[in-house]
C-alpha positions, -999 to 999 in steps of 0.1 A, spaced: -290 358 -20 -253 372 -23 -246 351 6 -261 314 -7 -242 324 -37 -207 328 -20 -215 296 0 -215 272 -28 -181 281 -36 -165 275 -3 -188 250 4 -167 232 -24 -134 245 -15 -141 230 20 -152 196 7 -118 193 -18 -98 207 10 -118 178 34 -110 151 2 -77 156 -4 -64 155 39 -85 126 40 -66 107 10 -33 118 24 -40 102 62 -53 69 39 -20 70 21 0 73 49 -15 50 70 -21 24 43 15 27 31 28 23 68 11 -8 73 19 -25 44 52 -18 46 56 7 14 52 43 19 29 60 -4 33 93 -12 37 102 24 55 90 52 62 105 88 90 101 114 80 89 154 113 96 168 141 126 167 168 106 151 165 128 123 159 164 138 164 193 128 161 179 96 128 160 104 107 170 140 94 138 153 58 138 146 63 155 109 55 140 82 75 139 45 70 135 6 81 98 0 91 88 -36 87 47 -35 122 32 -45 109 16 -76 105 53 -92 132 68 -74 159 47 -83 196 37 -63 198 60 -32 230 85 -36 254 101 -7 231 121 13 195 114 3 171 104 31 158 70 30 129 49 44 146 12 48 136 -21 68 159 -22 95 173 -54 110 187 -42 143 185 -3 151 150 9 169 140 -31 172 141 -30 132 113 -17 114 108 8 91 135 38 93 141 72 86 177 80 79 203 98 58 226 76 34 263 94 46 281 68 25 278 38 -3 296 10 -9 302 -23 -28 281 -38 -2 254 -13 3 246 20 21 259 34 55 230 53 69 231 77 98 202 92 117 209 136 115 208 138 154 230 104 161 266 102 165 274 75 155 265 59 121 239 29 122 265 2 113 283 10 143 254 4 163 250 -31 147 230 -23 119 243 -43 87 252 -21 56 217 -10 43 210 -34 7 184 -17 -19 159 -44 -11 159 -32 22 152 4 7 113 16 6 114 53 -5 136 81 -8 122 112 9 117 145 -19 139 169 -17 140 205 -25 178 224 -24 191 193 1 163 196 22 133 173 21 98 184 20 80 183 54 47 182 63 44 197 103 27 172 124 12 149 101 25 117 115 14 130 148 -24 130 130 -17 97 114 -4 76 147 -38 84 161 -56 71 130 -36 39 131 -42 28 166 -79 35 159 -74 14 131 -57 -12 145 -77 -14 176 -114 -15 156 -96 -49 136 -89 -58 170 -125 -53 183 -138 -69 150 -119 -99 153 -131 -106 192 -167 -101 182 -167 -119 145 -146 -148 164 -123 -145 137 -84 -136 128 -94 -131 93 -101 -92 97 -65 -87 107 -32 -80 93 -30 -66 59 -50 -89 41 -82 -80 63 -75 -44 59 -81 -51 26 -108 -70 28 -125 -39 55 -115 -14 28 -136 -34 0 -169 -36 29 -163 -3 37 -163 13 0 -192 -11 -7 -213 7 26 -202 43 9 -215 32 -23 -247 19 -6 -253 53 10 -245 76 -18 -268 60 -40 -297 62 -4 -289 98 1 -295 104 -34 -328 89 -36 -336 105 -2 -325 139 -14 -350 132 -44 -380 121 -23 -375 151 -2 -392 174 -28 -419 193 -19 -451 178 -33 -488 179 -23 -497 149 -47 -476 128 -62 -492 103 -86 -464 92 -110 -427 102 -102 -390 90 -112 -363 81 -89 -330 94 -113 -299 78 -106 -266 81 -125 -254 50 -137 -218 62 -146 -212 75 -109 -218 40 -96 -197 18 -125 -172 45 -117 -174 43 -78 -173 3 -84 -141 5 -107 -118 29 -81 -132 10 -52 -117 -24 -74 -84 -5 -85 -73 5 -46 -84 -28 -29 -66 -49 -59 -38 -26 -60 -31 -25 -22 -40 -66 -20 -11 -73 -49 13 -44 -27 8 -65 7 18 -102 -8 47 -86 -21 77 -76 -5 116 -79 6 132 -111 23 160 -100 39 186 -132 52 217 -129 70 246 -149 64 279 -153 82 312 -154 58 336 -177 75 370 -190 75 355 -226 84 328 -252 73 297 -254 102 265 -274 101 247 -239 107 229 -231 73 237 -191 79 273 -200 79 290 -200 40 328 -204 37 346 -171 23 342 -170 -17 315 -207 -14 281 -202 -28 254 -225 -10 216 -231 -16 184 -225 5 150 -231 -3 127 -201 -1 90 -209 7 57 -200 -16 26 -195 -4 -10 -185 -23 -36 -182 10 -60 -158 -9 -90 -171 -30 -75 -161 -69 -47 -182 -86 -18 -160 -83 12 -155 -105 49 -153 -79 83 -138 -95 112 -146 -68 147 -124 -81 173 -113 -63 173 -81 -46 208 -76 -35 242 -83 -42 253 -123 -37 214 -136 -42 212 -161 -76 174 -167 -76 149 -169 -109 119 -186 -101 81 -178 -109 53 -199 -109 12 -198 -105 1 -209 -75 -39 -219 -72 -58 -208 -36 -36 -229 -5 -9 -239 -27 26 -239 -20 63 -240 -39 96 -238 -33 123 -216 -49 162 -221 -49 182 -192 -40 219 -197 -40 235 -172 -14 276 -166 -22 296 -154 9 320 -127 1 359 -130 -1 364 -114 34 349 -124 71 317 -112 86 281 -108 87 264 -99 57 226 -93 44 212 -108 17 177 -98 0 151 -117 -23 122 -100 -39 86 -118 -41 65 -98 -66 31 -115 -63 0 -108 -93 -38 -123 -98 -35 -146 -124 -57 -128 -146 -32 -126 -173 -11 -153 -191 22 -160 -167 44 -150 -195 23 -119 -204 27 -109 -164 66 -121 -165 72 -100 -195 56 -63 -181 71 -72 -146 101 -73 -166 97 -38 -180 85 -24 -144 67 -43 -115 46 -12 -115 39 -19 -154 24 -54 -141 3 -44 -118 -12 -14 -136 -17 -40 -164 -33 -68 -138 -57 -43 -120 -70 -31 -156 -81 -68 -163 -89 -72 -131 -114 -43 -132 -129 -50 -163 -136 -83 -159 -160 -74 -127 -171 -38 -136 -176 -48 -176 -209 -68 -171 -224 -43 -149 -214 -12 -174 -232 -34 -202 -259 -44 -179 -271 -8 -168 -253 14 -190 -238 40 -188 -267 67 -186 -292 74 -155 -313 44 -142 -352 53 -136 -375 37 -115 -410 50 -109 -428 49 -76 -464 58 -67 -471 76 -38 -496 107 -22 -493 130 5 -508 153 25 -496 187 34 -502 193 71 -532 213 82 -546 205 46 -567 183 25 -562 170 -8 -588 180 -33 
């Protein structure tokens, strides 16, 4: 008895300890194919050893929280050039007017002498946590993560070939495989339940109640919305980076701007998902003029005017625009104003409504207690007969 006792316990120290590895490989991977590191991150090369062991993974702050990178932090950025570009593990060694100098621990040579432009803060991701200088690694955790994401990607792969369609793929059909798979786990929680229940030992059974909690499955429904919605809104958005040449001449190339000239491009919008969505295009470096948002209904498209200005001196320079993309489940100006206080404020605020719209009906529908049905049904013990 002392034993089944102990058991429970550690059978639930085991199942958190199960939970919690199991949300930190989702995180990972989830933030390393959209592009934003959440909460984790992980290194594949040694660029940044001793520091960083390829294969280790590290606490990622995103940039939005963590704020302008300073001399000597560790950043995650979308590199144009170094590693064939990408997302990139280095050290900031110096900042400028123009934007970082970055520097991989176990290099040389500085990234912008390997014809990496100067790193802009759209470019930057997440800034790795640090404890006393040192940021906080997690030993081989990428190595366990890199295996997860070719099995990922290779099962959209597989899907795709035998649905006949590209629709399962990229990050938009990992969304849409994370909202069929949470829908299966829903599906077979509420089977093993009843299963567990019908397992009961009973002789005769002439009247009995199947008990399930209604509050566990509004709940299951509403997290299952919030990630899906969250990581949807997380993929359309993101960082256009654009390089332009400063030059001492005029030229029919469009990347070409004369020294001190500002010129304008048009930047593309796009809504392929089913909801009307709500766009906010701003500049996300220096020498960007942009201010456009609009709502966009499912296969629409707009144009946005960004005027790029060419520095005083010669030479190739980035340039970055933000597209911060929301369902239109709230009023554009409501959505312009709380992407205005944070772009995390918005979408906190659009996956609430979002949630409650769906999940609100079913809460009123079934409650928020235990739903009963009775069933009717005998059976015979073996060897035995019923009297």
């Amino acid at each position: 008895m002392g034993t089944g006792q102990q058991g429970g316990p550690m059978r639930v120290v085991t199942l958190v300890a199960i939970g919690v590895a199991a949300l930190a490989l989702l995180a990972i991977v989830a933030g390393h194919v959209l592009g934003i590191p959440i909460a984790l991150s992980y290194v594949e090369t040694g660029s940044m050893e001793p520091t960083i062991e390829t294969g280790d993974g590290f606490v990622a702050v995103p940039s939005a929280v963590a704020g302008p990178a300073e001399e000597g932090d560790v950043i995650v950025f979308d590199a144009q050039e170094i590693e064939g570009g990408g997302l990139t593990t280095h050290r900031v060694v110096e900042v400028t007017e123009q934007g970082y100098v970055t520097q991989g621990d176990a290099n040389p040579f500085t990234d912008q002498d390997s014809g990496e432009p100067v790193v802009t803060d759209g470019q930057v991701a997440a800034t790795a946590h640090q404890v006393n200088g040192e940021p906080v690694t997690i030993p081989h955790l990428g190595t366990a993560v890199m295996g997860v994401e070719n099995g990922l990607e290779s099962s959209q792969r597989w899907l795709a070939s035998t649905l006949g369609t590209t629709a399962v793929l990229g990050t938009q059909g990992l969304s849409s495989l994370l909202l069929a798979f949470g829908l299966v786990v829903l599906g077979v929680s509420l089977a093993l339940e009843r299963w567990s229940g019908a397992t009961r030992e009973r002789n005769r059974e002439r009247s009995r109640e199947d008990v399930y909690d209604a509050r566990t499955l509004v709940l299951g429904l509403a997290a299952l919305l919030i990630v899906v919605s969250l990581a949807t809104m997380v993929a359309m958005s993101g960082t256009t980076e654009t390089g332009i040449v400063s030059a001492e001449f005029d030229s029919d190339r469009p990347d070409v701007i004369p020294m001190g000239e500002t010129e304008s491009h048009e930047y593309e919008l796009y809504n392929g998902g089913v909801l009307p969505t709500v766009t906010i295009v701003e500049p996300a470096s220096e020498g960007v003029a942009v201010d456009e948002r609009t709502t966009l209904g499912y296969g629409e498209n707009a144009t946005a005017a960004v005027a790029y200005t060419a520095p005083p001196e010669t030479g190739y320079y980035l340039r970055s625009v933000s597209e911060r993309t929301y369902f239109a489940v709230l009023p554009e100006p409501i959505i312009a104003t709380l992407h205005a206080i944070h772009p995390w404020a918005a979408m906190a605020s659009v996956t609430a409504v979002l949630t409650g719209i769906i999940v609100a009906p079913l809460a009123l529908l079934i409650g928020t207690g235990t739903i009963r049905t009775r069933s009717r049904a005998r059976s015979r013990s073996p060897g035995g007969l019923n009297d």
